[in-house]
Structure formats: structure tokens, C-alpha cells
C-alpha positions in Angstrom: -15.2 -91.6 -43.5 -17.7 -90.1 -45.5 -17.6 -86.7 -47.4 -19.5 -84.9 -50.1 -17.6 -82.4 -52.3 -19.0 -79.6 -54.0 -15.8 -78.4 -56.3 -15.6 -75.2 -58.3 -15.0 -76.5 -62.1 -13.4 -74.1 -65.0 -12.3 -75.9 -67.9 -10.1 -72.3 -68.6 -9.8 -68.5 -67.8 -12.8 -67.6 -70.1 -14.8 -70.1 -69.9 -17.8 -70.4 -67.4 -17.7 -72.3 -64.2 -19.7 -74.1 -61.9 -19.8 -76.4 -58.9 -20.2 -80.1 -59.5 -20.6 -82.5 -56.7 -18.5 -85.0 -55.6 -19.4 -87.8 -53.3 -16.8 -90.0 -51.0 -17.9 -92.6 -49.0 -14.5 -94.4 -48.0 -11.4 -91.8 -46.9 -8.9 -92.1 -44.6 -9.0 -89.2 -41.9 -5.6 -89.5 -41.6 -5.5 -88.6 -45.2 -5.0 -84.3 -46.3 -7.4 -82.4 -48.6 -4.5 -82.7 -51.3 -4.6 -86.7 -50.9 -8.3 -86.8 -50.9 -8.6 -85.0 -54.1 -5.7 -87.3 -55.1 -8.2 -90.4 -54.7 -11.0 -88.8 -56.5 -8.7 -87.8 -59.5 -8.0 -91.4 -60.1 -11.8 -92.2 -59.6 -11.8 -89.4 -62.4 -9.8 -91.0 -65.0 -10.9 -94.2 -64.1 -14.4 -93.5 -65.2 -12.6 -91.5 -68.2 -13.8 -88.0 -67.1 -11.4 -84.9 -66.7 -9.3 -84.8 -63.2 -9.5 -81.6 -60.7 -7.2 -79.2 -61.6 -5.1 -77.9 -58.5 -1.6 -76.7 -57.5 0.4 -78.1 -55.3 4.6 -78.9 -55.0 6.1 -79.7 -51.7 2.9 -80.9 -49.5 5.0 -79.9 -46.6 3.4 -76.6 -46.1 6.3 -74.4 -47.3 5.9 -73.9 -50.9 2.6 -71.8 -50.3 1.6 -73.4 -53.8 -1.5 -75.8 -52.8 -4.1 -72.8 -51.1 -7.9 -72.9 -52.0 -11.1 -71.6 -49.8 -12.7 -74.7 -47.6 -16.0 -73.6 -47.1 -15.3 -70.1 -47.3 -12.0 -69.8 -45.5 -8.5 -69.7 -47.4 -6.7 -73.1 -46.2 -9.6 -74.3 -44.3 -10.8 -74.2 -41.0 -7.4 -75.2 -38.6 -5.7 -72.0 -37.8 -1.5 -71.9 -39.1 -2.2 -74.8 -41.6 -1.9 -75.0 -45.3 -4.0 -77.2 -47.6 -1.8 -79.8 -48.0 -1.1 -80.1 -44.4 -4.9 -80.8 -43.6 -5.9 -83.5 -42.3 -9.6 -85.1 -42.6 -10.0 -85.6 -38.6 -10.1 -82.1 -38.5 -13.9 -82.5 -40.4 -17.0 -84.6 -39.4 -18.3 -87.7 -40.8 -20.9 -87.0 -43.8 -19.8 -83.1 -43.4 -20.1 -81.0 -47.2 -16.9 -79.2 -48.1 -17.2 -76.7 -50.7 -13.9 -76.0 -52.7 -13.2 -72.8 -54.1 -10.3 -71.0 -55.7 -8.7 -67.8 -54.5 -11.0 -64.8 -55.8 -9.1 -62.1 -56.2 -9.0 -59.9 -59.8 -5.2 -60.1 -59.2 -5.3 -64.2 -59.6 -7.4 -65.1 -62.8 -8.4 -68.3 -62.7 -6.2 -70.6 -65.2 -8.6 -73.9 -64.7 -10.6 -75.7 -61.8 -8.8 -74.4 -58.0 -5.6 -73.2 -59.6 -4.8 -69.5 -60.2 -2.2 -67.5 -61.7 0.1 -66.1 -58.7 2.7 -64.3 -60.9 1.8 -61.6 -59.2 3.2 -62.0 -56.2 6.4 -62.5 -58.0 6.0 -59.4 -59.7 5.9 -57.1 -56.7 9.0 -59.3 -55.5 10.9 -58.5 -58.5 9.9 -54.6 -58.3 12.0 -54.3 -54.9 12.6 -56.9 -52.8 16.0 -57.7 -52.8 18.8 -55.5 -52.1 21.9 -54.5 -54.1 25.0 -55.9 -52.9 28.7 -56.8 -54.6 29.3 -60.0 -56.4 31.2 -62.4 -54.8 31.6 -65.0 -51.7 28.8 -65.1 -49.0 30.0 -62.6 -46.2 30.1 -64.2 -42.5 26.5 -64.4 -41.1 28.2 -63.1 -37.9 29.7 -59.8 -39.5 27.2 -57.6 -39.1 25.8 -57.7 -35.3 22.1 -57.4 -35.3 20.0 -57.0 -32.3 18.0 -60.5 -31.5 14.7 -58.7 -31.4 15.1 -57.4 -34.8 16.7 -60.7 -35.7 13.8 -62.9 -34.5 10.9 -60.1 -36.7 12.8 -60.1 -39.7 12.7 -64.2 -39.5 9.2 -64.0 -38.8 8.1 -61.9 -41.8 10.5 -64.4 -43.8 8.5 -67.1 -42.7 5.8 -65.9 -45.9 5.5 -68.5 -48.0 3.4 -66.1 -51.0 0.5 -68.3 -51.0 -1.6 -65.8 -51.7 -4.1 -66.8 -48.9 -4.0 -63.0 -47.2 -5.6 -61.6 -50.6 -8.0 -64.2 -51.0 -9.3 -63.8 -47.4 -9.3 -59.8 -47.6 -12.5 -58.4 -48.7 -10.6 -55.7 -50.5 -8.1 -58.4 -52.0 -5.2 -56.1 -51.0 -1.8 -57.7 -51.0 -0.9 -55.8 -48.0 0.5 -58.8 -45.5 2.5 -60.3 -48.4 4.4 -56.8 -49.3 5.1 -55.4 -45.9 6.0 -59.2 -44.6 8.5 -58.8 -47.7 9.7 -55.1 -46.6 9.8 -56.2 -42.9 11.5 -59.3 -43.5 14.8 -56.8 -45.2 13.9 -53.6 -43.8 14.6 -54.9 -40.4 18.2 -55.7 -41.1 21.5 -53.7 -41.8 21.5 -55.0 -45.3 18.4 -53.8 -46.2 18.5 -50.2 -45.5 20.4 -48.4 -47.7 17.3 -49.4 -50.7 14.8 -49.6 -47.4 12.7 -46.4 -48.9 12.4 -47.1 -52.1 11.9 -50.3 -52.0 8.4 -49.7 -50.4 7.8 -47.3 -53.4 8.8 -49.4 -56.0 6.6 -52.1 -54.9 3.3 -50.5 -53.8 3.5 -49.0 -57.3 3.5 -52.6 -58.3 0.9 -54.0 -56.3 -1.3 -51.1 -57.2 -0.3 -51.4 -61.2 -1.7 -55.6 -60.0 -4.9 -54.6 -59.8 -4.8 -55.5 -55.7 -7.6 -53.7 -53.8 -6.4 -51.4 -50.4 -5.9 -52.4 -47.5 -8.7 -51.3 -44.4 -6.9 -53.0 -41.2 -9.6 -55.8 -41.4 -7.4 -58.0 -40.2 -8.5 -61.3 -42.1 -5.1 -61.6 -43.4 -3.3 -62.4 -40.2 -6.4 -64.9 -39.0 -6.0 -67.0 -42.6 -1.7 -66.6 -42.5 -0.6 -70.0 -42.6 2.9 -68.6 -41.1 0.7 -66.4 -38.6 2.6 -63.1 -40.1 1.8 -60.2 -37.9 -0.8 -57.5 -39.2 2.1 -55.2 -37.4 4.1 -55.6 -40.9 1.8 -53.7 -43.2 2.2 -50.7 -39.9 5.8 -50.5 -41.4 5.0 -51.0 -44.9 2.6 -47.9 -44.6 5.6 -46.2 -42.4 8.0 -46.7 -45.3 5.8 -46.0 -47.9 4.8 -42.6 -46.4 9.0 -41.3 -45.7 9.8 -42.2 -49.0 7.4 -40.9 -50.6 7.6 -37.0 -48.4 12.6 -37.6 -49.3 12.4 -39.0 -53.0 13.3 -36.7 -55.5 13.3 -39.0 -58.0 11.0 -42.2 -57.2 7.6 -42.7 -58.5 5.5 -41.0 -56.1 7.3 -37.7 -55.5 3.4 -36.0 -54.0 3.3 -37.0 -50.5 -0.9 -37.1 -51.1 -0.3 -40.1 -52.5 0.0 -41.9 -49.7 -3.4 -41.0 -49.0 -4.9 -42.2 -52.1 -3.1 -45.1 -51.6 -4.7 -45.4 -47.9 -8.1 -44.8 -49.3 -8.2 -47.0 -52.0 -7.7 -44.8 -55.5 -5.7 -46.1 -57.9 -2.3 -44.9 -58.0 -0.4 -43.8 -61.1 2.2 -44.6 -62.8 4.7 -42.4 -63.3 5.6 -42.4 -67.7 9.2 -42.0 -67.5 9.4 -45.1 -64.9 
């Protein structure tokens, strides 16, 4: 099989890029993007010129570590499908891929298709976990939960954070990710005594990011490799909005900003937070 590559090259986060062609005239189809680029690395160092930087891990499509834009589309073209689970049969013989990392102000560039995703973990780290007592695992059968909420709050777990949702958005917002996170615990018993404040604490993160807002595009859920459901940012909005109308004492005590955060304004932080 027979491919030409135009990859985006960075040598670091200041530094100017550009695409350089690539051409490969004998790959497996069988083969994923990840192991393709693996063959031209060694070509690479062979030759004694610098190898393609780009993140990877598992290469079992659950780390959400390996994402990129195929010709314009975050993961590629195969719908529920991560980089390195991408196969070559899914392109034609001779066909020009163009590789591209995530743009989003949020993920500077750090060198070649890898960017710095930190701050994904960030808006984790601001609320998305819940407070419980030290101490053994309680029984996963203690608390009864309805199935249907059961079988959402697994499926807005299923987000891996590969950032694909804010590459794809023409806003950048990081809208899937954090409501898939607030679904994910706001669904379940255990989640809702900090269910409210949670959503403040980490919109006031993702806005403090430097993620755009989102407009219901809906090019999040096409590009989801875990096909999260655009129905998650619905009750990140609706979570958002009640705690910011019954905290006395979170960030965003002026229930107008829920509207600026709607419309795309910046919102502040509070000083003494």
C-alpha cells in the first residue's frame, strides 16, 4: 500500500512550524496510523534525521493519549475509533493524509502532533471527585441505583480525556469532557451531596483554561471516540445554572453568569477563591 504524508513539524512550543512530506510506498493495511508512523520513524533515524514526535501509551484505544486531526477530522475518518485503533484499510491506495495536532489555545503545542493536555486534568482536579471517609471499599451493592441511571453514568465514564471534542469544536470548548465528567458522578447517590458545586468549581476552571464556549454544534459527539452523548453538557448547563441561582458562598454567586458563560464572555475569578 502506498501513502503520502504531509505531517505538521514543530521542533518546540515557540518555534515555527510547517508541513513536510512524507512518502510510503510499502505499508501493511492491516497496520494503524500509530504503526505506520512507527515505520517511518525508524526510516527517520535511519537516514539520521529527527523522528515524529507523537503521544501515544496503551494503543488499545483507552488511554485517549494518541489523538491528532486526519485530514481535518480529530481521530480520522472511522466514526468511535481512536488513532491508534486505525487501521490503513480504512484509506485508499496512493490517498494523501495530512497530520495535524489538536488546535486548541487550551493545548500548546509541546513538538511535532503532541500537545500539552494538562488541562483536562486541571478541570478534573477542580471538582471531579467527591468527598467520602477513608477506609475499606463499601459494597458496590449498598446503595441501590436505578439501571437507567446506572447504564448513563457508565456511559459518560466511558471519556477517555483525549481531548478530541475541543479539537473538533470550532469554539474549542471543553464542554463534552466536563459535563461527561459531571454526568458520569452526578448521576449516582455518591455524587450529590458536592453535585452543585462541583459544576461551579470546574466551569470556573475550564473558563480560567482558556477553553472557548460551547454553541450546541454538535461536532463533539460526531468525533467522541466513546460516542458520549451531546445530552451531558444539557446537565452540565442544568447544574451549572442551580448552583449558581443556591450558593452563597461558591464562585459565581450572580446567577447572570450563567449567561455570560452561555454566550461566550469570559468569566471571572472570584479573588478570595
Amino acid at each position: 500500500m502506498r501513502l503520502t504524508l504531509h505531517i505538521w513539524r514543530q521542533k518546540g512550543p515557540q518555534a515555527q512550524g510547517k508541513m513536510v512530506r512524507y512518502q510510503m510506498d510499502n505499508v501493511d493495511q492491516e497496520m494503524s496510523v500509530l504503526e505506520m508512523l512507527d515505520v517511518l520513524n525508524e526510516e527517520l533515524i535511519t537516514k539520521g534525521e529527527e523522528p515524529v514526535t507523537f503521544e501515544h501509551d496503551c494503543r488499545e484505544g483507552i488511554c485517549g493519549s494518541c489523538g491528532f486531526m486526519i485530514n481535518g477530522v480529530a481521530h480520522g475518518p472511522q466514526p468511535a475509533t481512536t488513532v491508534c485503533q486505525l487501521t490503513l484499510r480504512h484509506f485508499k491506495d496512493g490517498e494523501e493524509l495530512y497530520l495535524e495536532p489538536w488546535r486548541a489555545k487550551a493545548f500548546p503545542i509541546m513538538k511535532d502532533l503532541m500537545v500539552d493536555r494538562s488541562a483536562l486534568d486541571r478541570i478534573i482536579s477542580a471538582g471531579g471527585y467527591i468527598s467520602v471517609p477513608t477506609g475499606s471499599a463499601p459494597d458496590g451493592n449498598a446503595i441501590p441505583i436505578p439501571k437507567e441511571d446506572a447504564d448513563r453514568s457508565m456511559d459518560a465514564a466511558a471519556c477517555i480525556g483525549c481531548g478530541a471534542c475541543v479539537a473538533a469544536c470550532p469554539n474549542a470548548a471543553a464542554a463534552l469532557f466536563t459535563g461527561a465528567k459531571i454526568a458520569h458522578l452526578g448521576l449516582l447517590p455518591q455524587g450529590q451531596p458536592e453535585r452543585y458545586q462541583r459544576a461551579l468549581h470546574m466551569i470556573a476552571q475550564v473558563t480560567q483554561e482558556g477553553f472557548g464556549s460551547c454553541t450546541n454544534i454538535g461536532e463533539c459527539e460526531a468525533v467522541c471516540p466513546k460516542q458520549i452523548k451531546i445530552e451531558v453538557i444539557g446537565r452540565l448547563n442544568h447544574d451549572f445554572l442551580k448552583g449558581s441561582w443556591t450558593s452563597r458562598k461558591e464562585p459565581y454567586q450572580d446567577p447572570g453568569e450563567f449567561a455570560r458563560w452561555s454566550y461566550g464572555s469570559k468569566l471571572q475569578n472570584d479573588p478570595a477563591r
